[in-house]
C-alpha positions in Angstrom: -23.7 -26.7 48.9 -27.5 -26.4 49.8 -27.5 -28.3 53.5 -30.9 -29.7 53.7 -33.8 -29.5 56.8 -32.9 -31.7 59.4 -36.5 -32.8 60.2 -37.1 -33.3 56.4 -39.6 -30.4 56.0 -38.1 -29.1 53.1 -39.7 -29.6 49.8 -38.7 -31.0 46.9 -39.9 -27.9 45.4 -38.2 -26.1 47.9 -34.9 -28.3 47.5 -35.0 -27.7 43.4 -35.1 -23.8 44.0 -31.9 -24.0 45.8 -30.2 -26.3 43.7 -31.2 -23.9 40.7 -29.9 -20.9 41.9 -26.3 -22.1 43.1 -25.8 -23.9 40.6 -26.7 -20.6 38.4 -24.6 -18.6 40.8 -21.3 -20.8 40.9 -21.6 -21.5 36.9 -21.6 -17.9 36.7 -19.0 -17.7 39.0 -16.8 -20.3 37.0 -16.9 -18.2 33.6 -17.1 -15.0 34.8 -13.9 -13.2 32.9 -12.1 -10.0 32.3 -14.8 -9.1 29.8 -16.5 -7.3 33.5 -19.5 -9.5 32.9 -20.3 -9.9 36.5 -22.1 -13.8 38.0 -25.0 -12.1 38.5 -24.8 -10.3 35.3 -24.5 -14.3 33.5 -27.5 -15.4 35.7 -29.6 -12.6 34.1 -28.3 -13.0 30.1 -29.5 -17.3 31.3 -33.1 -15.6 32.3 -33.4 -15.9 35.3 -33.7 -13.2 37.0 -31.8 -13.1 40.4 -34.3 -11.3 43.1 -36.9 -13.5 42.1 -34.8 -16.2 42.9 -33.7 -14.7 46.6 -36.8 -13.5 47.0 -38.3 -17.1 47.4 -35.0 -18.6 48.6 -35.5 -21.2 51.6 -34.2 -19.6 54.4 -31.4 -22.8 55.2 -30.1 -21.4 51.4 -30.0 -17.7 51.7 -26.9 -18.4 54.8 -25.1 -20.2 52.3 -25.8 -18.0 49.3 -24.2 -15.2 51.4 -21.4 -16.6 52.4 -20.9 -17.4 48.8 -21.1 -14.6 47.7 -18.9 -12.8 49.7 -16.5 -15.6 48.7 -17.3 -14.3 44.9 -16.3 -10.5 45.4 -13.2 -12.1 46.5 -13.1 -13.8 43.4 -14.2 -11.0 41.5 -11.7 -8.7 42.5 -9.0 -11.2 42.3 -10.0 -11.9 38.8 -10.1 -8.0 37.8 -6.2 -7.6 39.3 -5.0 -11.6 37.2 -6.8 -9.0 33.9 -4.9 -6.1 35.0 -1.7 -8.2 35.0 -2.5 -9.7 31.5 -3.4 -6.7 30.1 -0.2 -5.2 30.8 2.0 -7.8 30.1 0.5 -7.5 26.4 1.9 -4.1 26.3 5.3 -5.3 27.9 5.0 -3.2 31.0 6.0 -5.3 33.5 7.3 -2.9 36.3 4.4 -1.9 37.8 3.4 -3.2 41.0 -1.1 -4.2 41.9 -1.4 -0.5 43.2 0.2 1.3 40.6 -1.5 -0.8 37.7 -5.0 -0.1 39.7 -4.2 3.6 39.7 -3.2 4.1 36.2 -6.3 2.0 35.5 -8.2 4.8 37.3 -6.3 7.6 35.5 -6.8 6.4 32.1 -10.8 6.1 32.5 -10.6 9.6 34.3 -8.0 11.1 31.8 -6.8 9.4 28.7 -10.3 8.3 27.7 -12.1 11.7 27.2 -9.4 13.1 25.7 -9.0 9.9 23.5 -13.0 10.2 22.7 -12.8 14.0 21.7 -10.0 13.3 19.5 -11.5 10.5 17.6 -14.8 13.0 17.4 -12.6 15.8 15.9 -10.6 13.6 13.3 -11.0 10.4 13.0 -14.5 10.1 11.6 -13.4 10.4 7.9 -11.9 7.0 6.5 -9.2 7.2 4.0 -6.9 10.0 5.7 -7.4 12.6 3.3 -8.3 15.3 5.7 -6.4 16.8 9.0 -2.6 15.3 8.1 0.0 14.7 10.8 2.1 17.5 11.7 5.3 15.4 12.0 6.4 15.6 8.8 9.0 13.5 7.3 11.5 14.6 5.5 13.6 11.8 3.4 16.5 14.9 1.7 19.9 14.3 3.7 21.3 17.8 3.1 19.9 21.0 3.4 20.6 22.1 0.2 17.8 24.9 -1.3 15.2 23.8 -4.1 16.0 24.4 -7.4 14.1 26.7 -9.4 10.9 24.3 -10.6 11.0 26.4 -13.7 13.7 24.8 -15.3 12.6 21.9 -17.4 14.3 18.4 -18.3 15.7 18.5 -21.8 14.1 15.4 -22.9 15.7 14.3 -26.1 13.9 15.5 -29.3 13.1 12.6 -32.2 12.8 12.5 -35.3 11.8 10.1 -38.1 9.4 8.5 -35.9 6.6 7.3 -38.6 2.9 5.9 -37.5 2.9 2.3 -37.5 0.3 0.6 -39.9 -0.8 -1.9 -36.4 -2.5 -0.8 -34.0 -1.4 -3.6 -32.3 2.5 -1.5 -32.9 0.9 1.8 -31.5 -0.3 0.5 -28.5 3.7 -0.4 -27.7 5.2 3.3 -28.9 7.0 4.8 -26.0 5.7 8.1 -24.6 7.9 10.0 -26.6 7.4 8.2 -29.4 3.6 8.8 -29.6 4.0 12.3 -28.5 6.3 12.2 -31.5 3.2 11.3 -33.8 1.1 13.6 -31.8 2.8 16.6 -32.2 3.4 15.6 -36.3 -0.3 15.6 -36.2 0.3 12.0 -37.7 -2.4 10.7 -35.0 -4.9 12.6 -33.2 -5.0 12.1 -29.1 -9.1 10.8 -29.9 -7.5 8.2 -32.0 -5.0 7.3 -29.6 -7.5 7.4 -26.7 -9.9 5.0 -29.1 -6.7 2.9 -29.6 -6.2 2.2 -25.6 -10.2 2.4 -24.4 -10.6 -0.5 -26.9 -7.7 -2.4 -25.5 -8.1 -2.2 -22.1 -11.4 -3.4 -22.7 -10.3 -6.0 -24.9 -7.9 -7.3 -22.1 -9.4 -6.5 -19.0 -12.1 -9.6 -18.2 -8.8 -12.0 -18.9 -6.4 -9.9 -16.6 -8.7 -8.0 -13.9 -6.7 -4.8 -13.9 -9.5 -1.8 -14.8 -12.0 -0.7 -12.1 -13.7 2.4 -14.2 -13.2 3.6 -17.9 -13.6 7.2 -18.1 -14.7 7.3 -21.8 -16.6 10.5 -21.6 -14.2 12.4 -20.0 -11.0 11.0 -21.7 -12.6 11.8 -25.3 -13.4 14.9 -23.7 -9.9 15.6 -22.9 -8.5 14.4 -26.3 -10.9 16.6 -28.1 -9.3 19.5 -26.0 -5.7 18.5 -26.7 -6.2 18.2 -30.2 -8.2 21.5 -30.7 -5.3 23.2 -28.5 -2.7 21.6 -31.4 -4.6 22.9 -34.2 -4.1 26.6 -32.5 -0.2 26.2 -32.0 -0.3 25.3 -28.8 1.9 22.2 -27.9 1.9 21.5 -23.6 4.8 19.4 -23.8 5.7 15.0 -24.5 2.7 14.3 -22.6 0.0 16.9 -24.9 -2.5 14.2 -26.0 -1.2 10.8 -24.1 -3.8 8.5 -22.9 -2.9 7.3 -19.4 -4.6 5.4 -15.6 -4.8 6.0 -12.4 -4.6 3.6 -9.4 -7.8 3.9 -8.1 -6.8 5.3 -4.9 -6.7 8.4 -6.5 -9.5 10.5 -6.8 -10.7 12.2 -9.3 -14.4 14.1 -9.6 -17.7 12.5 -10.6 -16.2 9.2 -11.0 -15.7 6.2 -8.2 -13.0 6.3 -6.0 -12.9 2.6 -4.7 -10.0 2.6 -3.4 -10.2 -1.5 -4.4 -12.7 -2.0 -1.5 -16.4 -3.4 -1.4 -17.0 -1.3 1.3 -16.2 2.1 -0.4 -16.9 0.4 -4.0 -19.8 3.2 -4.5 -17.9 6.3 -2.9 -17.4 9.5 -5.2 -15.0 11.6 -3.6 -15.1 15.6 -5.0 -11.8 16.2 -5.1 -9.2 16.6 -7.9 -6.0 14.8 -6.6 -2.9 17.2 -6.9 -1.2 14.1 -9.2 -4.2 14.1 -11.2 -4.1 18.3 -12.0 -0.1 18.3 -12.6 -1.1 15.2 -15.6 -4.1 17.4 -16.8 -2.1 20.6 -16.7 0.5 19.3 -19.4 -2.5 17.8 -21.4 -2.8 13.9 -20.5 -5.8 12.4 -21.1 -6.9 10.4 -18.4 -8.6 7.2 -19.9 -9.5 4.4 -16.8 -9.0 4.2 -12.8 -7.0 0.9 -12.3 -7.3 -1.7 -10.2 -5.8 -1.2 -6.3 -5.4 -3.7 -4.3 -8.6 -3.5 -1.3 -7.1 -0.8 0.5 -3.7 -0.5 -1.3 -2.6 -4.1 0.4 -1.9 -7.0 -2.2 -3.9 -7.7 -5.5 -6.5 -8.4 -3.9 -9.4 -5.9 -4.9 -13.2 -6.4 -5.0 -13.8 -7.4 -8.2 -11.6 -10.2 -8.8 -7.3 -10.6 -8.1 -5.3 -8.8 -10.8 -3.0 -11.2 -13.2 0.2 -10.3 -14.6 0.3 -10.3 -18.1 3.1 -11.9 -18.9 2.6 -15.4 -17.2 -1.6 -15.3 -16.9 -1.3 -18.3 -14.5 0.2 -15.7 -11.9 -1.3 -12.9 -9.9 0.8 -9.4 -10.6 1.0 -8.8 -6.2 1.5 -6.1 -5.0 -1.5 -2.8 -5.0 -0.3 -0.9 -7.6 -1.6 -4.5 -9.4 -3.7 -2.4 -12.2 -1.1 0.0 -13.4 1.9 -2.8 -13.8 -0.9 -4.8 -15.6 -2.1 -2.2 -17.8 1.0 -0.8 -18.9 2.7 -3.9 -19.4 -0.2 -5.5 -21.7 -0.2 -1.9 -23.8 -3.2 -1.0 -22.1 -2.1 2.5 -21.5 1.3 4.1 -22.3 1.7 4.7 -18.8 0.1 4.9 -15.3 0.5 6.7 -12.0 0.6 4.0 -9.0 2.1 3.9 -5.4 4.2 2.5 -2.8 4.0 2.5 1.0 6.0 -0.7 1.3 6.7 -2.7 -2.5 3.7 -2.0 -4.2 6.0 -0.1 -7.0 8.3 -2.5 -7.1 6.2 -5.6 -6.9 4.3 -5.7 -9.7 6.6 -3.9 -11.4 9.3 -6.6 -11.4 6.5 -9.5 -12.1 5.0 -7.8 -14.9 8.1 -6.6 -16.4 7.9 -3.1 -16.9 10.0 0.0 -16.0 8.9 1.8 -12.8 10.5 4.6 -10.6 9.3 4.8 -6.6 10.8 8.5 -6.3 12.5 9.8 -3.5 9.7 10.4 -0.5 8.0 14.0 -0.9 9.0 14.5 -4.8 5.3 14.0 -5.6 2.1 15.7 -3.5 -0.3 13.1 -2.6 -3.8 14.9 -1.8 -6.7 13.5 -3.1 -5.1 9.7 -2.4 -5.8 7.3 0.2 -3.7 7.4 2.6 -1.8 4.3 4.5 1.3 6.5 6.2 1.7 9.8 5.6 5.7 9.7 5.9 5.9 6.5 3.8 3.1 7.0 0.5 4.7 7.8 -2.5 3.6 8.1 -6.1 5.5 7.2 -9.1 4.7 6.1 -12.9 4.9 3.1 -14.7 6.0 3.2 -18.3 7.6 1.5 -20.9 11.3 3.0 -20.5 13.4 4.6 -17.9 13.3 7.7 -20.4 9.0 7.5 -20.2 10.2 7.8 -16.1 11.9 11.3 -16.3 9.2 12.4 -18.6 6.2 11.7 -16.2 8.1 12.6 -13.4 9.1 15.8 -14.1 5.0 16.3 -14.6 3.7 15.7 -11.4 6.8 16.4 -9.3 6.6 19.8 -7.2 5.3 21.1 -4.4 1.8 20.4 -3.6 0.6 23.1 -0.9 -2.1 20.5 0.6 0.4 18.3 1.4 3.4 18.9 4.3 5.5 16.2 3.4 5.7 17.1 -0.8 8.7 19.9 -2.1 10.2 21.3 -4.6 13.0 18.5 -5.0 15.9 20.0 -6.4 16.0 17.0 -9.5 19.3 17.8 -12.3 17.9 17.1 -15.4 18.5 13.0 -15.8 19.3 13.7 -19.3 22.5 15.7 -19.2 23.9 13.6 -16.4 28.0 12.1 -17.2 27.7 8.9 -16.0 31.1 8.8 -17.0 31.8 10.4 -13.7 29.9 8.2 -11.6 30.9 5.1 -9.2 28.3 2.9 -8.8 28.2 -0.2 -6.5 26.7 -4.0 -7.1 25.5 -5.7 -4.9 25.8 -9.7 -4.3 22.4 -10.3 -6.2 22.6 -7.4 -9.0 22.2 -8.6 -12.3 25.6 -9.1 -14.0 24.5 -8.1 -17.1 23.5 -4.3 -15.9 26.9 -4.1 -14.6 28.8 -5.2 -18.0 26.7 -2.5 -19.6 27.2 0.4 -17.5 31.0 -0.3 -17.4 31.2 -1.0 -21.2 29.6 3.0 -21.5 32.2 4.3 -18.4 30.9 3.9 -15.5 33.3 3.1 -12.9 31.3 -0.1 -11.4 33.0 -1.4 -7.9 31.5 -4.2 -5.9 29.2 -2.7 -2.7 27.4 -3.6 0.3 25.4 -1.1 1.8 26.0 -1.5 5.9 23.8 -0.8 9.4 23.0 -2.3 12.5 19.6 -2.5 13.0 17.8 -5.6 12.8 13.9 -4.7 13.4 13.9 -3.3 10.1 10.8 -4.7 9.2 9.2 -4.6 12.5 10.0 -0.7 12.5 8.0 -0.5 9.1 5.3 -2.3 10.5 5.1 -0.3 13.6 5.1 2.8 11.1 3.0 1.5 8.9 0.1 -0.3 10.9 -0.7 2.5 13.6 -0.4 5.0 10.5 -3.3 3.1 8.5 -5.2 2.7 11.4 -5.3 6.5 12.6 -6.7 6.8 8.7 -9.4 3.9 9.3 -10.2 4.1 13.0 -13.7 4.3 12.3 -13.5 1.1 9.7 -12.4 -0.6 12.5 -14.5 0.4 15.1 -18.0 0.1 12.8 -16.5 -3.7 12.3 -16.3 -2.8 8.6 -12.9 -5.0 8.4 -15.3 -8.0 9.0 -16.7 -7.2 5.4 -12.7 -7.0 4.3 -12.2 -9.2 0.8 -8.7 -11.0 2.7 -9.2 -11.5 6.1 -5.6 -12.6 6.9 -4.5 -9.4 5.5 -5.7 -5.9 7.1 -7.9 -6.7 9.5 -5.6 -9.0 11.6 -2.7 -6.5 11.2 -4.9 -2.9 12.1 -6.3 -5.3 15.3 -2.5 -5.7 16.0 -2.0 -2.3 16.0 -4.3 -1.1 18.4 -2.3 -2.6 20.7 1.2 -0.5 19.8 1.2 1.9 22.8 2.6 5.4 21.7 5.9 5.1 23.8 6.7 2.1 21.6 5.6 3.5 18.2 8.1 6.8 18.6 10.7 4.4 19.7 10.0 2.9 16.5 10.2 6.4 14.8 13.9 7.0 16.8 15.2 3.6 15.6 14.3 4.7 12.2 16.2 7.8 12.8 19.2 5.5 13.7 18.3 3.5 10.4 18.7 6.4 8.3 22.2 7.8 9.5 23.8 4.3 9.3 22.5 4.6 6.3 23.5 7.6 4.5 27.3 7.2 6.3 27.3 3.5 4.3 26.3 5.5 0.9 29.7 5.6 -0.5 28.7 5.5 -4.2 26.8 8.1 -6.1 24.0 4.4 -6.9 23.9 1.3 -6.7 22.5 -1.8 -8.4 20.5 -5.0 -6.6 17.3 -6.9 -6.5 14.3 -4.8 -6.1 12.5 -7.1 -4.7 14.5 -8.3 -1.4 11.9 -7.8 0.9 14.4 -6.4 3.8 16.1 -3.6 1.0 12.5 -3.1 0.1 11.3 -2.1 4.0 15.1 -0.2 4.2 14.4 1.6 1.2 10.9 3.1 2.0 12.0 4.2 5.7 14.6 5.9 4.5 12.8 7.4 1.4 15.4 6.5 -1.3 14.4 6.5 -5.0 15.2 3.4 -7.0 14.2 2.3 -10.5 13.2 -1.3 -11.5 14.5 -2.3 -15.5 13.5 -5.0 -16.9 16.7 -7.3 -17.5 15.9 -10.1 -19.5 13.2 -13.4 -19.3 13.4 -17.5 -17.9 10.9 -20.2 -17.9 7.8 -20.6 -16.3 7.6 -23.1 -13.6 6.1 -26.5 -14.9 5.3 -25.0 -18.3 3.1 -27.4 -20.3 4.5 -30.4 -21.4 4.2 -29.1 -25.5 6.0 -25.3 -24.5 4.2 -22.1 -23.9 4.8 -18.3 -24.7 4.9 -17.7 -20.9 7.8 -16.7 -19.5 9.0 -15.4 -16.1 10.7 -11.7 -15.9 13.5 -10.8 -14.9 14.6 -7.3 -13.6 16.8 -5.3 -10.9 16.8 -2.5 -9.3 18.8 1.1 -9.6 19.1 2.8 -6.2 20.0 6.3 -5.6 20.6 8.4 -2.7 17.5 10.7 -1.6 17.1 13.6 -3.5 19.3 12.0 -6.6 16.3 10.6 -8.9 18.1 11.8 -11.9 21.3 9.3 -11.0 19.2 6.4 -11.1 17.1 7.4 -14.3 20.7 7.9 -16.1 21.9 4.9 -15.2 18.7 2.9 -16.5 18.5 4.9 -19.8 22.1 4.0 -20.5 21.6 0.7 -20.6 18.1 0.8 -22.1 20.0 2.1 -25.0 21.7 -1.2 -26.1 19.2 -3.7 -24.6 16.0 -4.6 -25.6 14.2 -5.9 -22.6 11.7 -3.7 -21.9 10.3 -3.7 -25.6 8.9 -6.8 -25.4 5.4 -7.6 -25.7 3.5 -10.3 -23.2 1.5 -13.0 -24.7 -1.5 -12.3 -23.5 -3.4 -12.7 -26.8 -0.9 -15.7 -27.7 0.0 -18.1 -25.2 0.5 -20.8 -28.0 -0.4 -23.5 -29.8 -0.5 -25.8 -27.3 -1.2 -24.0 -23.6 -4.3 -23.3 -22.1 -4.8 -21.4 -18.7 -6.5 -22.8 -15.6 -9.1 -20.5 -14.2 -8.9 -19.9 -11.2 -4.6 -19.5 -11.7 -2.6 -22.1 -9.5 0.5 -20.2 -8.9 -0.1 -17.8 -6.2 2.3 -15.9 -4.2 2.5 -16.1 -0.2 0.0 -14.0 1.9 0.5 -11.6 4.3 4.0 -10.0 3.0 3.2 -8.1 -0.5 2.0 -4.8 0.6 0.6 -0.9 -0.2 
């Protein structure tokens, strides 16, 4: 405290000064934190600025003032060793004693920084991680058996007496071999059909949300093509003439690439995704960039939250929201989307449609955002497992651009004897896939597919989290996640992640190692069958890189329909799982039992709900946050 003159010469003026700056000083003193903002530091930022306050100081209050503020070095430095304790026990690195911690504190500002700095300079001023890929490459194939030759083709099944409906209502629900069918029988032209699908997903996209961009120039542009190559003889194959979407993560040239984000909702990216050239190679005709969830998380994108089409009152989760949306209301015949962690399977299971996450590296990804580049994969949605094999056998192949992609070594999924199979169900399979497959020989034996490690999900979220925020460092760090349309979703997870020290993230990488031989050495059957969506099977089967398809297996209530009945209805589906490297098994097994059921021919109500149901707006059923992801 100030002591005061003893013969009461001291002014009040005098007395005031003092009081002023101590109490500055020691309130300084009292906040002063980690953050390195010094006392003197908070006197200035309170404007006042500290020499003009020593400089007319009453003598009796500079003593004490000095002997404070030796007292607040003290305190100062003690504070800087409590942050050094805090800050490592936030990493888990406990061990160290005060002068080691103080020493590596020294070496990372001397060492680690710069190099940090140059490498953020070199790389990692690009969002989206489409340039400069990781050189630890991931490879999901359990043997090390040679690619087969890419030239032979599957020997999709030919068809015949497949007549042009007189609804267009009935077109719009053809499969893909059914319209190329028509198409190649020059019984439609691919103009008409891309008329047919522009008009519809225009029709239906301000109720469900799913369409970012139409590409109406282009895709009439690539019908005319397709059609003028027919009239010369020359047929590219099932998919010659078939309208189709995009996820808009995928970039195509001189249209948006979003990538289902307000902050890149303008961005044009010139480049031709490899995906994109395989579908244009064999004469698809590219008709609308769907809706991706704000940076391939959730359904979640800028312009609204995607709905699924059979139950309007619900959102369709999951990023690839626009794709499962689209396909499933007829507004395309099929669509290419993605998965880093359920975003195939997702929406793909609540809008009821058939959809195949491949095996890890059976499709090239350049020209898409990125999340982790040895988790992304692409796969289609269609209308039948059969749609499945066609479109995959179209963009599967080696793409040179990307490290991780290869020439899989896929049988052809139509010649496959399931007769010879085995095939394991799980304790929530649906029973009714099981009768089937055994009633057309397949031997069908109960399964349970067996490992030992428990941080299953925190080794995807390790993988995943640092991944995505190597690709967006510089989102981060410009504070463009503050702009980000769900807070609780990205931004808190990438802020997370900064704090994953390296050590701990290839730990992660070695338990995922461990993951993956427990794995394969519990693989006992040539598939198996289970629910698609367990959240722990879906985080298993991404890390490992297995291909599974989901099949639509039949339909229940809504929850808390209206009172008078609604055409709503809730879908149900399972999945068909495969080991790496054995697409074709579980496209087999889903065709065989799409041949005697009707599931996945059924058409959502979206332009009927009923007589007597109406739809809230905004939708009340919503799924929980923070779990559905890219």
């Amino acid at each position: 405290m100030c002591r005061p003159n003893p013969h009461w010469q001291q002014t009040l003026e005098e007395l005031l000064l003092c009081a002023l700056f101590l109490t500055s000083f020691f309130f300084a003193c009292s906040v002063s934190t980690c953050s390195g903002i010094t006392p003197h530091r908070l006197i200035s930022n309170m404007g006042i600025h500290p020499g003009d306050l020593l400089d007319n100081l009453p003598d009796s209050c500079l003593s004490s003032f000095l002997e404070t503020k030796m007292d607040s070095e003290t305190f100062e430095s003690k504070n800087s060793n409590e942050c050094l304790d805090k800050a490592f026990k936030l990493l888990d690195v406990t061990f160290f004693n005060q002068t080691k911690m103080v020493e590596i504190e020294k070496g990372v500002k001397e060492f680690n920084q710069p190099i940090i700095t140059a490498n953020r300079k070199l790389v990692a001023s690009d969002n989206g991680g489409l340039y400069n890929p990781s050189y630890l490459v991931f490879n999901a194939h359990w043997g090390s058996e040679p690619a087969q030759d890419m030239r032979m083709k599957f020997g999709y099944p030919p068809l015949s007496g497949v007549h042009k409906p007189k609804s267009e209502e009935d077109i719009a629900f053809m499969s893909v071999l059914e319209l190329g069918q028509l198409i190649r029988t020059k019984q439609i032209t691919s103009e008409e059909l891309t008329r047919i699908f522009l008009s519809r997903l225009k029709r239906y996209n301000p109720v469900l949300e799913s369409v970012i961009t139409y590409t109406e120039e282009m895709a009439y542009k690539q019908a005319k093509e397709a059609d003028d190559l027919l009239e010369k003889g020359v047929y590219l194959g099932p998919l010659h003439g078939i309208p189709y979407g995009l996820k808009d993560i995928i970039a195509v040239p001189h249209y948006k690439t979003t990538w289902g984000s307000r902050t890149f909702k303008d961005q044009v990216l010139n480049i031709e995704a490899w995906v994109y050239k395989r579908l244009k190679s064999v004469g698809a005709v590219l008709v609308a960039k769907l809706v991706a969830g704000s940076l391939a998380y959730d359904d979640v994108w800028f312009g609204g939250r995607t709905r699924n089409p059979w139950n309007i009152e619900e959102y369709s989760t999951g990023s690839s929201a626009g794709p499962a949306a689209c396909t499933s209301a007829g507004m395309v015949p099929f669509a290419i989307g993605s998965e880093t962690a359920g975003s195939i399977t997702y929406p793909a299971a609540r809008c009821g449609v058939t959809a195949l996450r491949p095996t890890f590296g059976t499709v090239g990804r350049t020209g898409v955002m990125s999340i982790s580049e040895s988790l992304d994969k692409l796969g289609p949605f269609c209308r039948s497992a059969a749609d499945c094999a066609i479109v995959l056998e179209a963009i599967r192949g080696q793409d040179p651009d990307d490290l991780s992609s290869r020439n899989t070594s896929l049988d052809d999924p139509f010649s496959v004897n399931i007769t010879k199979l085995t095939v394991g169900y799980l304790d929530d399979a649906e029973m009714e896939v099981v009768r089937v497959l055994r009633s057309k020989g397949v031997n069908m034996v109960p399964f349970k597919l067996n490992y030992t490690v428990e941080s299953v999900q925190g080794i995807l979220n390790f993988t995943m989290d640092v991944d995505m925020l190597a690709h967006f460092d510089e989102w981060q760090r410009s504070k463009q996640d503050d702009n980000y349309e769900a807070q609780d979703q990205w931004p808190i997870e990438l802020r997370r992640a900064r704090m994953i020290p390296a050590v701990d993230y290839i730990q992660a990488q070695r338990a995922r190692g461990k993951l993956i031989r427990e794995v394969k050495d519990s693989f006992k059957v040539d598939a198996f069958v289970g629910n698609a969506t367990d959240w722990e099977r879906v985080c298993m089967g991404n890390l490992v890189g297995m291909p599974v398809i989901v099949v639509p297996t039949g339909f229940k209530n809504i929850s808390n329909p209206p009172p008078n009945g609604t055409r709503r209805r809730t879908t149900i589906t399972t999945g068909i799982y495969a080991r790496p490297g054995h697409d074709q098994i579980a496209l087999a097994l889903a065709m065989a039992y799409q041949s005697v059921t009707d599931h996945h021919k059924q058409r959502p109500p979206i332009g009927d709900l009923g007589p007597n149901d109406s739809i809230l707006n905004p939708p009340t059923a919503t799924i929980p946050p923070g779990q559905l992801r890219g």
